[in-house]
C-alpha positions as CSV (number, residue, x, y, z in Angstrom):
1,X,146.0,-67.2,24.0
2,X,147.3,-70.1,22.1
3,X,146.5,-71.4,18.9
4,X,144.1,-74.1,19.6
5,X,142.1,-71.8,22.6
6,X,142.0,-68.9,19.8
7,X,140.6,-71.7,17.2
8,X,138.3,-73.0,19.3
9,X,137.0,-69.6,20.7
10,X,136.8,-68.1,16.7
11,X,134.7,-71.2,16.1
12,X,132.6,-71.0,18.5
13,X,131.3,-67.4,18.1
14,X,130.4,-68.6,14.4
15,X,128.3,-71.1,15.7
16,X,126.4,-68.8,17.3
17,X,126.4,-66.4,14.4
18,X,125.2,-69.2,12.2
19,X,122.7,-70.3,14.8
20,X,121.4,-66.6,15.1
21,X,120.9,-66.5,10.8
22,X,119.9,-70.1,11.2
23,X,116.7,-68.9,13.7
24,X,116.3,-65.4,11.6
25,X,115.8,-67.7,8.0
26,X,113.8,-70.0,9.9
27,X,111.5,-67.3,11.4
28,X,111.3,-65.6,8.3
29,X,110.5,-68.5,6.4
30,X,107.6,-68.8,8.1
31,X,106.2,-65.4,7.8
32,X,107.0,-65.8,4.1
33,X,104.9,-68.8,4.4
34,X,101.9,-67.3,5.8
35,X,101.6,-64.1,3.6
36,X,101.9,-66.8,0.7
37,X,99.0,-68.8,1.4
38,X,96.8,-65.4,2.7
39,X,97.8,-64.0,-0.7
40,X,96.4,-67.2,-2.7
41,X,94.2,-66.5,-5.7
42,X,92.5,-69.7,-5.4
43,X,92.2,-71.4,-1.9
44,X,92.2,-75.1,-2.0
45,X,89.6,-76.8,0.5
46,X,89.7,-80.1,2.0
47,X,85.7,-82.0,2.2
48,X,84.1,-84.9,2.6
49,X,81.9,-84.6,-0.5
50,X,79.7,-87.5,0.8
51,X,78.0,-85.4,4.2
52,X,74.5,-84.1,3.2
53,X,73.8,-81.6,3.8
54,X,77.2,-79.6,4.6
55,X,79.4,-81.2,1.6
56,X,77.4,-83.5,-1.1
57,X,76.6,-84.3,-5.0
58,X,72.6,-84.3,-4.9
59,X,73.4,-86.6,-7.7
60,X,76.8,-88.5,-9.6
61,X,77.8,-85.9,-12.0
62,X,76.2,-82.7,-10.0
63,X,78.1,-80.0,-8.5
64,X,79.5,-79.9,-4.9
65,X,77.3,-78.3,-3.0
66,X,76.2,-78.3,0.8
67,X,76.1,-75.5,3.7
68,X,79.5,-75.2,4.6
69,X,80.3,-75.5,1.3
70,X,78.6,-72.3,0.3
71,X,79.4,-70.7,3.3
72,X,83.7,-71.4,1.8
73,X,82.0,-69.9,-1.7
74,X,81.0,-67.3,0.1
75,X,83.8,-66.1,2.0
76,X,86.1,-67.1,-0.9
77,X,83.5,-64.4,-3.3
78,X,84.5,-62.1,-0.6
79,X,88.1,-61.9,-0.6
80,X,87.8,-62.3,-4.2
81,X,89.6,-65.6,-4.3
82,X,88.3,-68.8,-6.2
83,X,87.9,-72.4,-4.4
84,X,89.0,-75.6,-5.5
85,X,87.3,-78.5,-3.2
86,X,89.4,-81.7,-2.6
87,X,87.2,-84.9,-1.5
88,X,88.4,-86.9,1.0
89,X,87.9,-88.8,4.3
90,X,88.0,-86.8,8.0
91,X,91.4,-87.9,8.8
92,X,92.0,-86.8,5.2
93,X,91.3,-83.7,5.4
94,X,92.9,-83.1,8.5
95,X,96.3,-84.7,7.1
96,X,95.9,-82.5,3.8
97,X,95.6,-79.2,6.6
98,X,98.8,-80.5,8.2
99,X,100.9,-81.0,5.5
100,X,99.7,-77.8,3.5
101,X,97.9,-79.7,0.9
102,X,95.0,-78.3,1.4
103,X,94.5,-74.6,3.0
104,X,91.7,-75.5,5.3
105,X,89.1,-77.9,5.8
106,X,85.2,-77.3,6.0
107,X,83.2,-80.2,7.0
108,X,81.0,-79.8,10.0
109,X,84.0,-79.6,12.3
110,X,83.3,-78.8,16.0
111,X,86.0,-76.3,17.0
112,X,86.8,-78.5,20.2
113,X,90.1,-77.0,22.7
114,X,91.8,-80.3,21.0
115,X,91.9,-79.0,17.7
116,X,92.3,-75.0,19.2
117,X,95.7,-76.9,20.1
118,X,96.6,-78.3,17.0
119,X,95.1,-75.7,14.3
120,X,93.5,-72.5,13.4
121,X,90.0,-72.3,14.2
122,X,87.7,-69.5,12.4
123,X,85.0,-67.9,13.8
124,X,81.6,-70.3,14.5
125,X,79.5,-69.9,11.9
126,X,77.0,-73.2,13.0
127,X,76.0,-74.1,16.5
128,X,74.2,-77.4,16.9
129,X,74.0,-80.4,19.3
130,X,74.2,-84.5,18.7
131,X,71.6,-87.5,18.2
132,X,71.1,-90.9,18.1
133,X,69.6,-92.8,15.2
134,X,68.5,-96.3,15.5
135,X,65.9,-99.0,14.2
136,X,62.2,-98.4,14.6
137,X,61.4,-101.9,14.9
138,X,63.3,-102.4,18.5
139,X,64.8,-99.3,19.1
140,X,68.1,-101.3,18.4
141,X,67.9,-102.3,21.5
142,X,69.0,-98.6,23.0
143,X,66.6,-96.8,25.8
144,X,69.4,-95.1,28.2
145,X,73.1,-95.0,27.8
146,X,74.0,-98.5,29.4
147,X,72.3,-99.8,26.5
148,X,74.9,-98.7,24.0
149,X,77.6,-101.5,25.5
150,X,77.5,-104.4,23.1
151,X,75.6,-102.4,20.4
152,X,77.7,-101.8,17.1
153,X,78.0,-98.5,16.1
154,X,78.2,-97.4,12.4
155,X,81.0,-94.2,11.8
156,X,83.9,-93.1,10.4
157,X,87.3,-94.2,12.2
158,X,89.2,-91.6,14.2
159,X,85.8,-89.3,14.3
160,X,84.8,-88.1,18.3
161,X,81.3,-90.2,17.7
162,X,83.4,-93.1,17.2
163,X,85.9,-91.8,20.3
164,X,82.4,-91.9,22.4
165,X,80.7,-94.8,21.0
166,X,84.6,-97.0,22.1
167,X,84.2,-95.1,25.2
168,X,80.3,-96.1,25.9
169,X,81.4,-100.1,25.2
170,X,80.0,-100.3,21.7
171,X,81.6,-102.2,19.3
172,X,82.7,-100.2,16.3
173,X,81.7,-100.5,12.4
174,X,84.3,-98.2,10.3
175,X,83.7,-96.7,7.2
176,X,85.5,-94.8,4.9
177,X,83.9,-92.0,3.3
178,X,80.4,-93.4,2.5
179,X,77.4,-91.7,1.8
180,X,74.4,-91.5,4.2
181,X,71.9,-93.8,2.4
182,X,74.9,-96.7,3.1
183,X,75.1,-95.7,6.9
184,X,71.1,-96.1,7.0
185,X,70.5,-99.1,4.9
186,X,72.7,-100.7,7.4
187,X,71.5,-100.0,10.3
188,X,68.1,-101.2,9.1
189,X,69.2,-104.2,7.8
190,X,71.0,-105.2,11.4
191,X,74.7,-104.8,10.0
192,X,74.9,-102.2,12.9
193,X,72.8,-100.4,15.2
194,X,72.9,-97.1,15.5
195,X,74.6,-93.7,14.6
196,X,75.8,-90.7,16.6
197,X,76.0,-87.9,14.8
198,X,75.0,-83.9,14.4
199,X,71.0,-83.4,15.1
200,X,70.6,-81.8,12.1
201,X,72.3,-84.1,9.8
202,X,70.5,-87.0,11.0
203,X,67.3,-85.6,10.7
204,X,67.9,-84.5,7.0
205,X,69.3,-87.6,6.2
206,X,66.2,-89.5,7.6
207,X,63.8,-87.0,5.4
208,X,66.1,-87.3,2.6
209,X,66.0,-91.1,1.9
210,X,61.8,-92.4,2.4
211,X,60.7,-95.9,4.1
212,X,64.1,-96.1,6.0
213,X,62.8,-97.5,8.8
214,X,65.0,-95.3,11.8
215,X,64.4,-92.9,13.7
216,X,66.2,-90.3,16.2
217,X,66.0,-90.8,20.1
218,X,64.6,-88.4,21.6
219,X,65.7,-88.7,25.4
220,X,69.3,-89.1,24.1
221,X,70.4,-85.3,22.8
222,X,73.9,-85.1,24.0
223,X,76.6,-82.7,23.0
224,X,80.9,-83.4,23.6
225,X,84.0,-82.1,24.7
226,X,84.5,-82.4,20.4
227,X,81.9,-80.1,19.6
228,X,83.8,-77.0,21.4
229,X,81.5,-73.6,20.7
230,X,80.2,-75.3,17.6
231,X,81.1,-76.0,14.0
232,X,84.1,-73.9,11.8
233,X,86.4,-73.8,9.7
234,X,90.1,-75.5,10.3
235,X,93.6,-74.3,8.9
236,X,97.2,-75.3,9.5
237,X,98.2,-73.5,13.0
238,X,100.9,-71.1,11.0
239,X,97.9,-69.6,9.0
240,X,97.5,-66.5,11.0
241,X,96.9,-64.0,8.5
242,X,94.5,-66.5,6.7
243,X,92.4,-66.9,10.1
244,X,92.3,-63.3,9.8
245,X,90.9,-63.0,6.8
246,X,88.5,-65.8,6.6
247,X,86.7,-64.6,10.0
248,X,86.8,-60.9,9.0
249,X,84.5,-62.2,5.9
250,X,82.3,-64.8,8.1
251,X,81.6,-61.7,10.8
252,X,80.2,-60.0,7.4
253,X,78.2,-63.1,6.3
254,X,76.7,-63.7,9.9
255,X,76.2,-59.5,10.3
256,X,74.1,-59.6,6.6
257,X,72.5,-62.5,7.2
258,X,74.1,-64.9,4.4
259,X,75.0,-67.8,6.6
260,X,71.4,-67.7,8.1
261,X,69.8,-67.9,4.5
262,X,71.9,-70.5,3.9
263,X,71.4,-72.4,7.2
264,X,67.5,-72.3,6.3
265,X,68.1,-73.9,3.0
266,X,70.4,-76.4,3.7
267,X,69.4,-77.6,7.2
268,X,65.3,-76.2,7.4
269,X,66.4,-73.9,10.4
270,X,68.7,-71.1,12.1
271,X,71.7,-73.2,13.4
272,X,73.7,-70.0,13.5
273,X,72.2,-69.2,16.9
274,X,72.4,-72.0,19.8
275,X,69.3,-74.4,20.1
276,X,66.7,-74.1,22.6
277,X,67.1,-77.9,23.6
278,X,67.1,-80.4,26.4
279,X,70.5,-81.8,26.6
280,X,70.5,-85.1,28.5
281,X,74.6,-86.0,28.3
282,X,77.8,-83.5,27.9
283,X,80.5,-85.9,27.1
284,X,84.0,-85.9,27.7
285,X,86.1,-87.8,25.2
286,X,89.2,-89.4,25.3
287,X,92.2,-88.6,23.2
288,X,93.3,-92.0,22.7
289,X,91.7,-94.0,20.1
290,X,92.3,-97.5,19.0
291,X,90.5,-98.4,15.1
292,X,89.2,-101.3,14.1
């Protein structure tokens, strides 16, 4: 063997010595990773803050409260961890999950096979199905689904209502982060015309602010391909030992009854079993999404 064959072959075996430590660090970076955030004394959670009644402030300076906010205290109280809340849009929350700025995200979330592919889902702790609020004046204009085409439809951008309400022809009205009483005034007023959103939100929200002037549809109950086996809690895909954890405790809380309690209080009803309801629509929604 000459020089440059015995150069070339030496170099190359270190290559794939260094690629082998390369692929060990790597792998064991990650484990490190995920027995880091598992072993987290205080557990930082990513909300909206402005959804009554899973994540609100019944007034400015009041505490965060709202079901799945409890249901976080509760499993927190559990594993003996504390919980610091961050506030922030839907597409902020899922960005802080990504990047590991927040360790999971608790705000109504359907646990759909999209988001089974991109992060880990916890065990259903609410199951539920989706409504239509519009004006009681003209209905907004909506009786069956062809109506929606033409119709503006209030939401958050990037959220599956949204996805649906693109899909269904209706022109879109974003908002960022705004509380319920904004969404409602404006649909009253004719700024937009309706809102898809969770049954039981809607309803509360309705009771919650008087002389609104809306009401649900009732011929229009739908569920989506977004909605998966109902609502959870979402964490960053790596967070195995995390998941674990956080659906050992919820198992606990569903077994003693917490998250029922809870669900009575918050809501006015059991949402941790599935509702006896007539479901006109099961929607499948596109991926794509284009914001306006």
């Amino acid at each position: 063997m000459n020089k440059t064959k015995k150069w070339l072959v030496l170099g190359l075996g270190l290559s794939l010595v260094m690629g082998v430590g390369l692929v060990g660090c790597g792998k064991s970076s990650s484990e490190s990773t995920n027995t880091k955030v598992a072993n987290k004394k205080t557990l930082i959670v990513a909300t909206s803050g402005t959804l009554y009644p899973t994540s609100f402030h019944a007034s400015k300076n009041s505490k965060l409260t709202g079901f799945d906010v409890e249901v976080v205290r509760a499993v927190a109280k559990g594993l003996h961890k504390k919980v610091e809340f961050k506030e922030l849009s839907v597409d902020g929350q899922l960005t802080a999950v990504n990047s590991g700025k927040a360790d999971m995200a608790a705000n109504d979330f359907g646990l759909s096979p999209a988001r089974k592919d991109k992060y880990a889902l916890s065990t259903v702790y609410k199951h539920s199905f989706n409504s239509i609020m519009v004006r009681n004046s003209d209905d907004s204009g909506i009786h069956n689904w062809a109506d929606i085409e033409g119709k503006k439809s209030a939401g958050e951008a990037g959220t599956g209502y949204q996805r649906l309400a693109q899909q269904l022809g209706a022109k879109l009205v974003n908002y960022d982060n705004v509380s319920n009483d904004v969404y409602l005034k404006d649909v009253k007023n004719g700024k937009t015309d309706f809102i898809m959103n969770d049954y039981y939100l809607q309803k509360l929200a309705l009771k919650a602010i008087p002389n609104n002037g809306l009401h649900l549809v009732k011929n229009m109950y739908f569920t989506t391909s977004d909605d998966g086996q109902g609502v959870g809690i979402l964490m960053k895909k790596s967070n195995t030992k995390l998941k674990a954890e956080i659906n050992k405790e919820i198992k606990k809380l569903l077994k003693d009854g917490t998250i029922k309690k809870l669900s009575e209080k918050y809501y006015g009803a059991d949402v941790t079993k599935k509702p006896n309801v007539k479901i006109a629509k099961n929607f499948t929604i596109k991926s794509k999404y284009t914001g306006q």
